[in-house]
Rosetta silent file (secondary structure, phi, psi, omega in degrees, C-alpha in Angstrom):
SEQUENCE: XXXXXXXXXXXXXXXXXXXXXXXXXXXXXXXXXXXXXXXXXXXXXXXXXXXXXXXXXXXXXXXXXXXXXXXXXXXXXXXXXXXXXXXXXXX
SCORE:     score description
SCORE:     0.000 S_00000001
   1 L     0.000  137.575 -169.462    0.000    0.000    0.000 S_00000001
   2 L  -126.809  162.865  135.534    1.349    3.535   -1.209 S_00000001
   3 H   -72.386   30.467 -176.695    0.524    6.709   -1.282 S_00000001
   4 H  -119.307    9.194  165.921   -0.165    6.923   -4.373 S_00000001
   5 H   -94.590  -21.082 -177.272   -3.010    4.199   -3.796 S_00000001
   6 H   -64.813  -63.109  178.749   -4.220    6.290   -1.243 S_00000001
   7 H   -97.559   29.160  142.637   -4.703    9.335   -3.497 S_00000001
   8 H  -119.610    0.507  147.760   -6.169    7.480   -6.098 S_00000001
   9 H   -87.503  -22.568  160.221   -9.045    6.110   -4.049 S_00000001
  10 L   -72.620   -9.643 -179.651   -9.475    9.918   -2.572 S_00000001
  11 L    58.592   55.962 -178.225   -9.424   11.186   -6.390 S_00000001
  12 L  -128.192  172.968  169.928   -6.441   13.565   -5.269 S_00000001
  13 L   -90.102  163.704 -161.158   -3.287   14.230   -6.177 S_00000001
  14 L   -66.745  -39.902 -168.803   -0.051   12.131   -4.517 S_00000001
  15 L   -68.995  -14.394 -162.772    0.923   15.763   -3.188 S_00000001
  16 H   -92.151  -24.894  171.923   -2.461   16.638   -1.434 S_00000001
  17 H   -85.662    7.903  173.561   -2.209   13.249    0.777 S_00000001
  18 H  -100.549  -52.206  156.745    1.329   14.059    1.577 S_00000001
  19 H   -34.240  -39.805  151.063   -0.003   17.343    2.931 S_00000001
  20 L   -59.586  -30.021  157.913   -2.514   15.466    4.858 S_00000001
  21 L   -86.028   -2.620  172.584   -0.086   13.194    6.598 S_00000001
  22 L  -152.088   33.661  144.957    1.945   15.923    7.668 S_00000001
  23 L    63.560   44.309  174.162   -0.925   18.099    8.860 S_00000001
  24 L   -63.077  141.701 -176.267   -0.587   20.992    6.392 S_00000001
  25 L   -80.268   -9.501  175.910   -2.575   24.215    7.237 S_00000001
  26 L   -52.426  -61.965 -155.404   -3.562   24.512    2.973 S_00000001
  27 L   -43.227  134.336  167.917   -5.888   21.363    3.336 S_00000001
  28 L   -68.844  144.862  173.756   -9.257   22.078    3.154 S_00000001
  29 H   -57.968  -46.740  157.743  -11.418   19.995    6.083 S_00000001
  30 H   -44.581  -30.311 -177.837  -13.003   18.542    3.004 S_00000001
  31 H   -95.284  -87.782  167.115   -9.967   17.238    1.628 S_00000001
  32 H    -5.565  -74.028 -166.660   -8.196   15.603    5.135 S_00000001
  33 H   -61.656  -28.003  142.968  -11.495   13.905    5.659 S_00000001
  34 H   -63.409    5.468 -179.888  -11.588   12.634    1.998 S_00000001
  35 H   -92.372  -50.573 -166.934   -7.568   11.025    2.074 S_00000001
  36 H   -21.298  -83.356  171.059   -9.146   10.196    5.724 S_00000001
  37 H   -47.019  -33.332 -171.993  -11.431    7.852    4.341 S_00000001
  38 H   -75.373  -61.866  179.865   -9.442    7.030    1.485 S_00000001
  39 H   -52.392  -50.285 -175.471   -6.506    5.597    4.271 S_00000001
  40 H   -82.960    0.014 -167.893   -8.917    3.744    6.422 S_00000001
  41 H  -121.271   -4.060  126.730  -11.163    2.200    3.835 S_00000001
  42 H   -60.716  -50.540  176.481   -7.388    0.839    2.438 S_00000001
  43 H    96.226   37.450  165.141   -5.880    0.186    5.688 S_00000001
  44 L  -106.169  119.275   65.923   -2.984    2.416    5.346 S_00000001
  45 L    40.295   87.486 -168.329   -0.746    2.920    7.442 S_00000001
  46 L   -35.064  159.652  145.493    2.172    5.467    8.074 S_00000001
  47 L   -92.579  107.721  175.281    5.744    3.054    7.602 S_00000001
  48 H   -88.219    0.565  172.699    7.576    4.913   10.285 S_00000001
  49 H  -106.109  -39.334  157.932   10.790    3.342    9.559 S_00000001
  50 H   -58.299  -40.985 -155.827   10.583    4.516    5.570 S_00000001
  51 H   -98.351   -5.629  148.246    9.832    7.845    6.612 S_00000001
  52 H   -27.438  -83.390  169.586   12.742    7.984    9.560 S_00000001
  53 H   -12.847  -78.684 -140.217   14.947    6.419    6.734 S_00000001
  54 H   -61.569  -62.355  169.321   13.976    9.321    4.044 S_00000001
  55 H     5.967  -46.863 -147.935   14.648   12.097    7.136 S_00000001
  56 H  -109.844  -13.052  149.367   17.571   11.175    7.725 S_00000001
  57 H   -60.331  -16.851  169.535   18.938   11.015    3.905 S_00000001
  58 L   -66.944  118.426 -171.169   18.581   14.892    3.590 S_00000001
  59 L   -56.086  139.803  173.694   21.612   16.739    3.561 S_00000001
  60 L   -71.164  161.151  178.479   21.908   19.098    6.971 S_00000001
  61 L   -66.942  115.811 -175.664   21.148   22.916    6.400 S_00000001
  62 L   101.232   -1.187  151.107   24.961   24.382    5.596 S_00000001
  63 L   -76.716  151.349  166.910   26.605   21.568    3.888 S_00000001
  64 L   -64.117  152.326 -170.299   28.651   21.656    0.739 S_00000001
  65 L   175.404  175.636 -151.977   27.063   20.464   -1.888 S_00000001
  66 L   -85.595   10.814  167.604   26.711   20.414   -5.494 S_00000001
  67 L   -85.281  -31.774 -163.070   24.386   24.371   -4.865 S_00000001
  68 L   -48.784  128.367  167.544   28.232   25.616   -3.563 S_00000001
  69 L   -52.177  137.947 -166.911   28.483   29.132   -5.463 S_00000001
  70 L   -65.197  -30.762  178.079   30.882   28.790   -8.288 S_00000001
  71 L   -55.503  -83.711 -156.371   32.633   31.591   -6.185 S_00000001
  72 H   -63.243  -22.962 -155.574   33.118   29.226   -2.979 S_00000001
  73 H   -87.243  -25.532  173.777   33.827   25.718   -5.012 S_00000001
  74 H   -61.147  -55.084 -173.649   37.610   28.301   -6.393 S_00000001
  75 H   -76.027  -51.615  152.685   38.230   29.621   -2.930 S_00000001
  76 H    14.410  -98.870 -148.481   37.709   26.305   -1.019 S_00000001
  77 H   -79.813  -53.323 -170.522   40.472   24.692   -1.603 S_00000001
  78 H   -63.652  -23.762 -172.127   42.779   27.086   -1.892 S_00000001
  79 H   -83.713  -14.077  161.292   41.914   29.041    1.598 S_00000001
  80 H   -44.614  -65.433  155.964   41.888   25.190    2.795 S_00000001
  81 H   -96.585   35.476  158.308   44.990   24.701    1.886 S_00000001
  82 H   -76.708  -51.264 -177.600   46.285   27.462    3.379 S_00000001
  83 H   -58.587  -60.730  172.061   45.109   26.742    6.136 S_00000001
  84 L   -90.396    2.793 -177.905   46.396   22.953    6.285 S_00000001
  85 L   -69.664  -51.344 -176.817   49.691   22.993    4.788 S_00000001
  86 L   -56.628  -19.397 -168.344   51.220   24.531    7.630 S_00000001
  87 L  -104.513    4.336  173.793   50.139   21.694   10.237 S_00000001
  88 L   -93.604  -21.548 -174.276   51.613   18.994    7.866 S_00000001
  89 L   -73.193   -4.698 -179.399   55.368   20.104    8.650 S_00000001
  90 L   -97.587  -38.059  167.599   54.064   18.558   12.446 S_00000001
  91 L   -40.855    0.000    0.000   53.317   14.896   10.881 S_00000001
């Protein structure tokens, strides 16, 4: 069972029952109680270990990453190794 079985027995989109499982203030009362119905007349059922899982694959806020400014991916290395050069004559 998926959510995308979910919002095609409410006759929603995949995004409006992902909004409903994680208690968005857009949803209409109308909508929440149709996924509502849609989940219980399926039998579905959050998987709290998939959605731990996806959580915890998201890069934290202020890692490098392939968004580093074009700027930052030049200076990097070089103020890096600036930095670290000097503490290799101690190895």
């Amino acid at each position: 069972m998926t959510v995308k079985d979910v919002a095609r027995e409410a006759g929603v989109a995949v995004g409006t029952v992902s909004r409903v499982l994680n208690d968005h203030p857009a949803v209409t009362r109308e909508l929440r109680e149709r996924v509502e119905k849609a989940m219980a007349h399926l039998g579905y059922e959050v998987d709290v270990t998939a959605r731990t899982a996806h959580r915890r694959s998201r890069p934290a806020p202020g890692r490098r990453g392939p968004a580093m400014s074009v700027a930052a991916q030049q200076v990097y290395p070089t103020a890096s190794r600036a930095l670290l050069d000097p503490l290799t004559l101690w190895l």
